[in-house]
N, C-alpha and C positions, 0 to 999 in steps of 0.2 A: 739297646742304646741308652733307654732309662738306667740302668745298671751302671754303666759310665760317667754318666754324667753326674752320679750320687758319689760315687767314689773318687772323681775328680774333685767336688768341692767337701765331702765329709770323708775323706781318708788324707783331708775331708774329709770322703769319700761321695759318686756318685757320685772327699767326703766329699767327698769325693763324689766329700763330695765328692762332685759332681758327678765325685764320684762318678757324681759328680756318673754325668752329662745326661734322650727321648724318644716319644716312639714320633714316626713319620707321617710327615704332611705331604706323602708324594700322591696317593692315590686320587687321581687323574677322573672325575665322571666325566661322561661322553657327554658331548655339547652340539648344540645346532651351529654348525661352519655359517658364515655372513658370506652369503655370493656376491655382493655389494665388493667384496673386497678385489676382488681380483680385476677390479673395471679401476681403480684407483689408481691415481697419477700420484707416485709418492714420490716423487724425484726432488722433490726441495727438500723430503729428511732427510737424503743422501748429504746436500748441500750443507747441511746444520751441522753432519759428523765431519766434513774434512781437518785433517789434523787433530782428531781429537784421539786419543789413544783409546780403545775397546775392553771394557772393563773385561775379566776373566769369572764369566757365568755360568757356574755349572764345573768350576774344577777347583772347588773351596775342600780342601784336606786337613781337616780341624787339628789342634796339635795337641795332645795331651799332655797336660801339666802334672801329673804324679797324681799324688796322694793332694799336694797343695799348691807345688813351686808354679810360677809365673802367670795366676790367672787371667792376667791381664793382656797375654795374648801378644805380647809384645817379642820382637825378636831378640835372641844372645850376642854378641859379636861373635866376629868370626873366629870357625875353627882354627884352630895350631893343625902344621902340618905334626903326623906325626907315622906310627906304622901299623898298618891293618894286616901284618903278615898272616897273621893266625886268625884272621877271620873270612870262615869261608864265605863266597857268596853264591846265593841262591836264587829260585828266582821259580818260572810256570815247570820250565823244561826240566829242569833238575830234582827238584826238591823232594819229589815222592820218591824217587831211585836212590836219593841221598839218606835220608831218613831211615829207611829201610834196612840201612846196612849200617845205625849206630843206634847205640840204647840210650845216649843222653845227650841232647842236641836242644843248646839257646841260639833262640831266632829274634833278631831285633826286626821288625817293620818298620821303615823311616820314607821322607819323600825327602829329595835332596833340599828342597828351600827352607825347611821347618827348623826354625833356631833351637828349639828343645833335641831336635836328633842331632844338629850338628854339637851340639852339648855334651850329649852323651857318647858321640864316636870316637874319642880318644879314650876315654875311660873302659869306654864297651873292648877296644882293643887290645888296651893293656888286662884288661882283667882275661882274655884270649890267649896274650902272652903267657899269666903267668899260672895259667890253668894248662899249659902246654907239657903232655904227657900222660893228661889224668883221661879217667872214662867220661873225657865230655867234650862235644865240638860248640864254640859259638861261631853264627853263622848273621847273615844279614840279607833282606830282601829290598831292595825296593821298588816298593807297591804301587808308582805310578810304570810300573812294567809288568806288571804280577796282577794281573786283574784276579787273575782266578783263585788264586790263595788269597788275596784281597775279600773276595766276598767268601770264599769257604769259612777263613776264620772269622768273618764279619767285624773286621776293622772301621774302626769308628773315629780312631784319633792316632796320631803320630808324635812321638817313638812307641811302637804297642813291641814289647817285649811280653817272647812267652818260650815256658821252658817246656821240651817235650822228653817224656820217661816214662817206662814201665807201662807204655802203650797209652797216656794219658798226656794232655797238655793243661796248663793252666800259668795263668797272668802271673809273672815277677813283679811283686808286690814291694821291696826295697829300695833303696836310694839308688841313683843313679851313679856311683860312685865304683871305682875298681873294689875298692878291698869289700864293700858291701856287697858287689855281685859274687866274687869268690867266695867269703865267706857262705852265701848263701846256696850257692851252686854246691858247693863240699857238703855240705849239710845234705842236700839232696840226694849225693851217689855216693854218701859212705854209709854208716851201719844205719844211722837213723838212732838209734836207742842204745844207750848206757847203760852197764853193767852196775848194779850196788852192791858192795860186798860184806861191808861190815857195818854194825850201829854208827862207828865212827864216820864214814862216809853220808851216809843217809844223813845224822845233825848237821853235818857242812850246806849238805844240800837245801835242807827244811830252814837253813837259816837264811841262804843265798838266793832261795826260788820266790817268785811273787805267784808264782801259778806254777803246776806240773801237775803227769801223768805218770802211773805207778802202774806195770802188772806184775802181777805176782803168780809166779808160772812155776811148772814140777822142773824146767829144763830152760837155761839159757839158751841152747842151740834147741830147730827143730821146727814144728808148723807151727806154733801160738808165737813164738820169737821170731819169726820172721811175717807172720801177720803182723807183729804190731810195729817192726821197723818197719813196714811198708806203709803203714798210717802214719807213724811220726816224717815222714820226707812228704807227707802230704798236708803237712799240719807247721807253718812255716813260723809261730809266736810263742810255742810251747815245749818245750826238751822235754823227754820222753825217755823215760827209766825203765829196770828190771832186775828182778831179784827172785830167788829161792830160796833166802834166811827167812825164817817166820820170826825174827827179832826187828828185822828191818822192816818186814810187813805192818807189824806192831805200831812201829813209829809213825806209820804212815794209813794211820788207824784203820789200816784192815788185818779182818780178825784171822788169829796165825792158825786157826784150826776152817777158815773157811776152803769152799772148792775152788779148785786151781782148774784152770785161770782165771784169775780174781786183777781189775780193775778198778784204779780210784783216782780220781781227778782233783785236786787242791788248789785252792784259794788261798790268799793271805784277807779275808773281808769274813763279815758275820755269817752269808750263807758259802762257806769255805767246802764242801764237800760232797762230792757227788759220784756216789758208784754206777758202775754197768753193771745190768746182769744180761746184756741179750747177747748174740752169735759172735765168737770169736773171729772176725775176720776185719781185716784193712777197710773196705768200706764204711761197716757197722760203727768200727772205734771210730773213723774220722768224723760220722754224722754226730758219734754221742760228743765226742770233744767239742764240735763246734756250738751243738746245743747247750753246752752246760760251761764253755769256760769264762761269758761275759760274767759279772759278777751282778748286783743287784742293777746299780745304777754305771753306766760305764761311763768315765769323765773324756770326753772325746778328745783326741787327738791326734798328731801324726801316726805313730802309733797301736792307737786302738782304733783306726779308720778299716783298716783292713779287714779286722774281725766283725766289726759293723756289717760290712758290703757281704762277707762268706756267711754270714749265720742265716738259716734258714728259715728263721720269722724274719719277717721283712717291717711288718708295722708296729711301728715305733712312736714311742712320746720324749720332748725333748722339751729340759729346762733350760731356758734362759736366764740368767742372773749372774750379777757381781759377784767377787769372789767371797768379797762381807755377807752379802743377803745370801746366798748359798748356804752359810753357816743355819740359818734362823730356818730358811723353807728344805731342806734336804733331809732332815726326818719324815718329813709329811711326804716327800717324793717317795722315802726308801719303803714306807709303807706301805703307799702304795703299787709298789713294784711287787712286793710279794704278795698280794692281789692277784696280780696278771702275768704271771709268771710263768713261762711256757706261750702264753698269748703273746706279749708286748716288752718290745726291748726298752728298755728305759735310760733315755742318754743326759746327761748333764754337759752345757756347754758355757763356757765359764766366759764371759759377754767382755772382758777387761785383759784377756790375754791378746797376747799381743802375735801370738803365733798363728792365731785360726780363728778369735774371735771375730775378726772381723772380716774375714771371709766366711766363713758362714753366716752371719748376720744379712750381709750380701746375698747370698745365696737361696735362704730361707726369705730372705726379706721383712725379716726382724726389726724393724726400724725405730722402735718406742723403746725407750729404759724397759729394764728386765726390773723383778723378772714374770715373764711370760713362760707358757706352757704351750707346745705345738702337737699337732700328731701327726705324721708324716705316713703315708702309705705304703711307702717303699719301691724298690729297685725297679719293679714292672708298672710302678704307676709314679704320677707324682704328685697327687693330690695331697694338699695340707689344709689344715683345719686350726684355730687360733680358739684357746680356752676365752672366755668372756666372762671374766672375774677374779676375784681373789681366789690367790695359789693356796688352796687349801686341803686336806687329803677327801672331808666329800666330796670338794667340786673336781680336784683331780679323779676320784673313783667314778662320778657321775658322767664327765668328761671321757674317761676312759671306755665307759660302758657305753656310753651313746658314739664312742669312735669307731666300736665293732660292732656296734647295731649300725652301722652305716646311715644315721639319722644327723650327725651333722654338714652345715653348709660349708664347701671348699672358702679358701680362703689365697686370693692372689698379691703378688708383688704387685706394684704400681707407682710409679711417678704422680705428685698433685696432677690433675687436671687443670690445663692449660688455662690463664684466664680467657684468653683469647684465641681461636684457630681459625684465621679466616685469611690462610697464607695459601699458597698453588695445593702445597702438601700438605696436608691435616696430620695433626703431632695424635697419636693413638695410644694412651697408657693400658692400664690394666684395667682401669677403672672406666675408662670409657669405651672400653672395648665392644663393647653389645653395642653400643648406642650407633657407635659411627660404623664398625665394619659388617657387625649382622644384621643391618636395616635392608630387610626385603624389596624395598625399594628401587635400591644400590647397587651396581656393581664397582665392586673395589677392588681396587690393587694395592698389596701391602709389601711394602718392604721392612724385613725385621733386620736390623743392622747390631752394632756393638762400635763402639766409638775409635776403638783402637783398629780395625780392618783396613787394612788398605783396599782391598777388594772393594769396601763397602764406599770408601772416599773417589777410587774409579768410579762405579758408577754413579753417581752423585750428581753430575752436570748431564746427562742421560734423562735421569729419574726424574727434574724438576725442569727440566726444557718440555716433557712430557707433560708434566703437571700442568706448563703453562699452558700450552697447545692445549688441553682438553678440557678447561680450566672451566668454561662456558659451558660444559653439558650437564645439565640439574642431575641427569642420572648416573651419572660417573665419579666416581671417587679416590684419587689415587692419596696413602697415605705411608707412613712409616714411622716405626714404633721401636723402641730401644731394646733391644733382644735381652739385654743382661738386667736392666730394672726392673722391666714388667714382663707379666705370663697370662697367656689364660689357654685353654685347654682347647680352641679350635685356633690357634697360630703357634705350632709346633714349629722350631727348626733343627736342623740338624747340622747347622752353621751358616757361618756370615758370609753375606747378606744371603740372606733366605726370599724368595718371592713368588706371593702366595695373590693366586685369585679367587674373588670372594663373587660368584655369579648370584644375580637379582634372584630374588623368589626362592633360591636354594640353598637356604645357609643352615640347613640342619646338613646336611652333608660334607664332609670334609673339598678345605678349598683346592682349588686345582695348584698344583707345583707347575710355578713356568719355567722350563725349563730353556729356554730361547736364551739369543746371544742379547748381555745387556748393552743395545744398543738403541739411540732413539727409534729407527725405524722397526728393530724388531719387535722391541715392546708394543707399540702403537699400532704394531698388527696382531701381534698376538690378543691383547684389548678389542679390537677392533672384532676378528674373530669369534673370540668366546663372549664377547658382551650379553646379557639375555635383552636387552634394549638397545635395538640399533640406533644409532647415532652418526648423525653429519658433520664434517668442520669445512669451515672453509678455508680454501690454503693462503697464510698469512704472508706479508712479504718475507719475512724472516721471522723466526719462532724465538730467536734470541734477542730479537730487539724489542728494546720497552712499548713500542710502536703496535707491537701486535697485540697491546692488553687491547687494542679498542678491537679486536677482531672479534665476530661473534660467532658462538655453537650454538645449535638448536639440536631437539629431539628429531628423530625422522619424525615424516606424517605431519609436518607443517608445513610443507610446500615449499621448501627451500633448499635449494638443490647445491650441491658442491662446486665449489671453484678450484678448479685446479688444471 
């Protein structure tokens, strides 16, 4: 889940980010049931919902915004009619007898409300059309019908396109656009790797390429030329050549007397070149390529999000800075990357672009002038750590070394702390996060929102009629905390609104996922329920009139019994 969320904001990715997107807050510990409950007259919360529309709890299908486009979660307008002839559709019943009987088969996953899929299904169509004939079907599911390929492929965000061939599937990494699918799609089911035939060809190339893969093989046709077209369709940022002139080898400085098959990987930057010598086969090339084709420091982008997210070191350090100060600290950076090289991807994120700078800024929670130095842990985690000094190459190398000595302290997003919080609902940043929701004390209920949710705005008049009614028990605490500003590592969500209970005495253990309909009376029993501190109210004339602030709660075991 972490993995997405990184290429969502840093391909982004994760960049995606969010790439952009975590791991789960579901795991549920076993709790003592309150038999008090079922004696309870809750017929006035009935009263409090008439008319009121029932937020939709529990069926939030997050939408994936690409590499970068629409973080904000906001919908598209509506689709254009147009024609899906040529896209088949798929679904539980179909899909494995379907598959089965083609070799190259795109599958879009979409939920019919999600503005990003309705975005992409004209385009997804036409690029259907005009692939119509070739070795390839694109197809479509959707996943609020497909539970089972839902969790098979562990779909996490909506439109998830992913291309299946040669017995392997993997994520469509491209713009959302016809001619970018096709182009991308061809590339996949034709040779994969280009022929070089003469010096003349080779200078064209070495002057046009910013990066490329060379083997140099006894045989265009045969097993090593068909290993390595079966790595190039798996390698989607790199063209990928072959030759048996040792003039052309030459140029592409491997030596014309070496053993065949001989591999070289090129750069246009200072550490520009990197051979293979290990097993000739499609897998082997694909790991060496993606380990060796970042260059020192990679300048992130749409782009280079993608390669971020596939490379198989996952921790990383990441400059902040203007495009001016970039000039004066980025040799001390590039130093230090060939340091740690093989360890530590080294990313440059340029704080003044106007394409990604500030989603990422966002995302990492970058929030001070650059430049700043971060270390990020990567895909499976998402712990970040903030250098504490001037950008220098010993404090970057000392920083670097104590990043893999796992001896520095995490480092979270946060909103200021509130001056004041003494409202039904307690505001929770990052920074106070220990204080108010891990107080052993306390049982809490948290709701992690994002400001754009409709879902999160439904339940909204739910959540604080709640807060009122409970407002009076010293041992209860219902609060809610801005999902996309602030983070800390025991209020995970996996989209909005998220809501999470945090039981008394037990907050080294992950919180309970409520899974209930949000509605006042089910929240108020689910509370009620798992509290580890029972608790009495007494029933107010109405919980939405100002009237009931004079109403009082006590703790049980003070002798005051329920009205109701």
């Amino acid at each position: 889940m972490a993995s997405r969320a990184f290429l969502l904001a840093l391909t982004i990715s994760s960049l995606l980010l969010v790439h952009a997107v975590l791991a789960s807050a579901s795991t549920v510990p076993k709790v003592r049931g309150n038999p008090d409950l079922d004696e309870e007259d809750l017929s006035f919360l009935d009263e409090e919902e008439e008319g009121e529309k029932p937020p939709h709890a529990g069926d939030f299908y997050p939408e994936d915004d690409g590499a970068f486009g629409g973080l904000d979660g906001r919908a598209h307008d509506a689709t254009p009619v147009f024609d899906e002839t040529d896209v088949v559709v798929l679904g539980d019943g179909n899909f494995s007898e379907f598959m089965g009987k083609q070799r190259h088969v795109m599958v879009e996953f979409y939920v019919p409300w999600c503005g990003h899929c309705k975005a992409l299904a004209p385009e997804y169509a036409a690029a259907a059309t005009a692939l119509r004939g070739e070795d390839v079907v694109l197809a479509k599911v959707d996943a609020t019908k497909a539970n089972v390929l839902a969790q098979k492929y562990d779909l996490q965000g909506y439109p998830t396109v992913l291309f299946f061939g040669d017995g392997v599937h993997k994520d469509y990494p491209g713009q959302r656009n016809r001619d970018a699918i096709v182009a991308w799609i061809k590339k996949k089911i034709g040779l994969g790797v280009q022929n070089i035939m003469s010096a003349e060809e080779a200078e064209k190339i070495l002057t046009s390429e910013s990066r490329l893969v060379l083997g140099f093989l006894d045989s265009l046709v045969g097993a090593d030329s068909q290993e390595l077209s079966a790595a190039s369709k798996l390698e989607d940022n790199i063209n990928f050549y072959q030759t048996v002139n040792p003039d052309v080898a030459k140029l592409f400085h491997v030596d014309a007397d070496a053993k065949r098959p001989s591999l070289v990987l090129l750069k246009k930057e200072a550490d520009k070149i990197s051979y293979y010598d290990g097993q000739f086969s499609k897998a082997a090339i694909v790991d060496f390529v993606i380990a060796n084709k970042l260059p020192l420091v990679t300048v992130l982008s749409k782009e280079t999000g993608q390669d971020l997210f596939d490379n198989p070191i996952k921790r990383q350090l990441l400059l902040f800075a203007m495009s001016n100060d970039s000039k004066i600290i980025m040799p001390a950076f590039q130093e230090a990357a060939k340091l740690f090289k093989g360890k530590l991807i080294f990313v440059y994120v340029e704080m003044d672009n106007e394409d990604i700078g500030t989603l990422i800024l966002d995302y990492f929670g970058v929030t001070e002038d650059g430049p700043k130095v971060l270390a990020y842990t990567g895909h499976e985690d998402t712990k970040k750590f903030m250098l504490d000094g001037e950008v220098t190459l010993d404090n970057i190398k000392k920083f670097a070394e104590d990043f893999l000595a796992g001896k520095l302290k995490p480092f979270y997003k946060s909103d200021p702390i509130p001056d004041t919080n003494d409202g039904d609902v307690k505001i929770v940043v990052g920074n106070n996060f220990e204080e108010i929701v891990l107080d052993e004390s306390k049982d809490v209920l948290l709701e992690i929102y994002a400001p754009w949710c409709e879902h999160c705005r439904e339940l909204e008049p739910a959540f604080n009629k709640l807060a009122k009614l409970v407002r009076g028990v010293e041992s209860l605490v219902i609060a809610k905390m801005e999902g996309t500003r602030n983070e800390h590592p025991h209020a995970k969500a996996d989209g909005f609104p998220t809501l999470l209970f945090y039981p008394a005495g037990n907050k080294s253990s992950d919180p309970m996922l409520v899974d209930t309909d949000g509605t006042l009376k089910a929240l108020y029993k689910f509370i009620k329920k798992h509290a580890k501190i029972p608790f009495k109210i007494e029933r107010p004339a109405s919980v939405s009139e100002e009237s009931a602030s004079s109403v009082g709660a006590k703790s049980a075991g003070t002798g005051v019994k329920e009205e109701l």
